[in-house]
N, C-alpha and C positions, 0 to 999 in steps of 0.2 A: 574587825574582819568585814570587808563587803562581802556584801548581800548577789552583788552581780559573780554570775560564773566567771571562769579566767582562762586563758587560752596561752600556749606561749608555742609559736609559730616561726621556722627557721628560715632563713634565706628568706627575710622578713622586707628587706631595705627597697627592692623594688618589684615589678613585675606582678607574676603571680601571688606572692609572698605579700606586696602591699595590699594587695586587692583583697587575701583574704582576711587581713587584718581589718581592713576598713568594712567588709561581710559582717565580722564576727561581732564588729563593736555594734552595728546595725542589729544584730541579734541579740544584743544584749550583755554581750563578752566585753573584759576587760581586759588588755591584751600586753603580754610579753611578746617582743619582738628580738632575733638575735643573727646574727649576721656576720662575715669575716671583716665588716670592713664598717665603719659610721656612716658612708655616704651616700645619700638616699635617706636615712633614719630621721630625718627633721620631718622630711615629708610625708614619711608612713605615718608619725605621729601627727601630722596635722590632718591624717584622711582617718584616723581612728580618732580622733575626738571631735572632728567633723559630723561623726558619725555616734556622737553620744559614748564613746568609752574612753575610759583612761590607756595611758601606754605606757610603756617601759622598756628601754631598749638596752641590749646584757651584748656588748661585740662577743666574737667566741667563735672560734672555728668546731664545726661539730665535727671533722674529720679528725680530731686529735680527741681520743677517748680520755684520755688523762683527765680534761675540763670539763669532762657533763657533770661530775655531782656538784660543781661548785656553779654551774649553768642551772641546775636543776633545785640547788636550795634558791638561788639566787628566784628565780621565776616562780617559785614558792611563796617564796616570803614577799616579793613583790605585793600581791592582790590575798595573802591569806592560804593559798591554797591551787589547786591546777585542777579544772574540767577538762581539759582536753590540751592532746600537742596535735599539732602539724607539722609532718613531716615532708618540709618543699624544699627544703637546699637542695642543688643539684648542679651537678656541671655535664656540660655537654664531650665529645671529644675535642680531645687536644688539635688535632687535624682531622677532615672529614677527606676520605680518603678510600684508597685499595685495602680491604682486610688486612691484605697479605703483608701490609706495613705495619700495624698496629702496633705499638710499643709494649713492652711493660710498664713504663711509667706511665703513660696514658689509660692503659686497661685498671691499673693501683689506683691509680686516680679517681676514677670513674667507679669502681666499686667501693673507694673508702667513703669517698662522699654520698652517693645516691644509694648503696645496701647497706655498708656496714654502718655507718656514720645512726642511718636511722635506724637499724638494727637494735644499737645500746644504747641510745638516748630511748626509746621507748621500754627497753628493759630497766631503765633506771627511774623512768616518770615511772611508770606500772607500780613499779617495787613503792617509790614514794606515795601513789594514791593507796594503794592497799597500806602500807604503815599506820596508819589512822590518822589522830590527831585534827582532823577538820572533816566534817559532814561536808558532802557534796552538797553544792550550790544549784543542781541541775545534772544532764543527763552528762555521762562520762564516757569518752571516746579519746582512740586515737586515730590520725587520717595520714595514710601514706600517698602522697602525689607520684604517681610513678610515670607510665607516659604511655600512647599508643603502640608504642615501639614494644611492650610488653609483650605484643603477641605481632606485631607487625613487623620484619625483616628490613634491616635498614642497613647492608653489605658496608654502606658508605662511613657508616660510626656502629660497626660491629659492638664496641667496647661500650657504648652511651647503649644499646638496646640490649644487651647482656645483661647487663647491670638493671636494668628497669624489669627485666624479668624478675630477676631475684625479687627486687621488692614487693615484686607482686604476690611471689610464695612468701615473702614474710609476712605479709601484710595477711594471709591467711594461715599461716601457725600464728601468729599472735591472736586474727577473731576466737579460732578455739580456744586458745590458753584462760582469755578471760571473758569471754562469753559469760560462763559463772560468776563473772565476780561484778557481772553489772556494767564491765566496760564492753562498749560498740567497737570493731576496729573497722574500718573501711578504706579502700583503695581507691582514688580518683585517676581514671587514665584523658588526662589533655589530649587533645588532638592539633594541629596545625593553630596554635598561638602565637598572638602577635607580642610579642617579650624582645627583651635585648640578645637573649639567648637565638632568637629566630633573624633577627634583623640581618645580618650577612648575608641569606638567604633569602631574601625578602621577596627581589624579583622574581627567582625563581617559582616560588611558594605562587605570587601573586596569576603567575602563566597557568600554573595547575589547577588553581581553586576556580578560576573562571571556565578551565577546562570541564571540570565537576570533580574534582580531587573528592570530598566528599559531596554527598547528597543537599546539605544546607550550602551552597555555595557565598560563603565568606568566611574572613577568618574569623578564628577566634579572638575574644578579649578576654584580657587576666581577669575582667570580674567575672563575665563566665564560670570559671573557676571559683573564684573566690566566693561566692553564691551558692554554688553545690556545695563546698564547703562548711561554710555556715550551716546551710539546713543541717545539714548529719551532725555537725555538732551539738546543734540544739534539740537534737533528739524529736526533729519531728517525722522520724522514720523508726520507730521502738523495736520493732519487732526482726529488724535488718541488720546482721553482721558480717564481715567478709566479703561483701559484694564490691565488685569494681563497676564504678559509674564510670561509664564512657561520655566524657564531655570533646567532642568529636564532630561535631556536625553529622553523624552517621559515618565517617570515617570507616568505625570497624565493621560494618553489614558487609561490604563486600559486594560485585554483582559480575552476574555471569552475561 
């Protein structure tokens, strides 16, 4: 069994997702990475052992509940054991758009992947770190990536900021649930990130942030993220559960 903590982080393959795999190895994690798709996966692994940790990459749609326990022995038994999951898979909406067109299959969508999806994969790691059978390695968390849209109104992907609210209440009935039990849970809300998911709207983004969209005027980078990350993983905040770090450039201050 290593000695090193172990992390296994979703929507692994690029973006946010690599960034914080390559964090976490920086911190000392050994990292499961797991994704719908292999591509990008070479590269996460050559920016997590770049970074001093091993990787392991499990393909796997987390919006299909059926394949977490076999997602979850798997990333187990990879490195011995699990310190911590990241919860970043996410999809944006289908069309960004009139509310008033919003699908159902775009809204299913949107909540299978970014609430439910991480909903019961953290109900299933939880259930697995409390089962026993391995002493923690280090401090034990779980991190929900939800998004500024959590509290911020976005008419245009009604269905993408609905959904990132939810996670933000899971992400706090889960801090209470296991506060006692020694697990941390934390929420990171991004703000205007430069990822594949943002790139269609790129120029627009880029007219606003010069404008003062937020207070730090530039955009975000996935390590951004991936850095805040890490720290809460590593437990160099003990005394902190259920708080949403706003990585935002001041985004959410607001000003009159």
């Amino acid at each position: 069994m290593s000695a090193r903590p172990a992390a296994l982080v979703t929507g692994a393959r690029r973006g946010i997702g690599r960034a914080t795999c390559a964090a976490l190895a920086a911190k000392g994690f050994d990292v499961v990475g797991t994704d719908v798709s292999e591509e990008g996966a070479n590269e996460t692994a050559a920016a997590v052992e770049a970074a001093g940790g091993r990787f392991v990459f499990h393909q796997a749609d987390v919006a299909l509940l059926d394949g977490h326990p076999a997602l979850v022995e798997a990333a187990w038994g990879a490195f011995g054991a699990l310190e911590c999951l990241v919860n970043n898979a996410g999809v944006g909406a289908m069309q960004r758009g009139d509310l008033l067109e919003v699908t159902p299959e775009s809204w299913d969508r949107a909540f299978g992947v970014n609430a439910r999806a991480g909903f019961f994969l953290s109900q299933a790691v939880a259930r697995r770190m409390l089962s026993g059978g391995a002493p923690p390695r280090g401090a034990r968390s779980i991190v929900f990536v939800s998004s500024a849209n959590a509290t911020l109104a976005s008419p245009e992907r009604a269905e993408y900021a609905a959904s990132k609210a939810a996670v933000s209440m899971v992400a706090r009935v889960f801090a209470l649930r296991l506060a006692e039990e020694g697990i941390a849970v934390h929420e990171i809300r991004p703000g205007v990130i430069r990822t594949d998911m943002t790139a269609p709207v790129a120029a627009a983004y880029e007219e606003r942030i010069a404008a003062g969209l937020s207070p730090i005027r530039r955009w975000g980078e996935a390590e951004d993220v991936g850095r805040t990350i890490a720290l809460l993983a590593a437990g160099d905040l003990p005394f902190t559960t259920g708080e949403a770090f706003h990585v935002d450039g001041g985004l959410h201050l607001g000003r009159l």
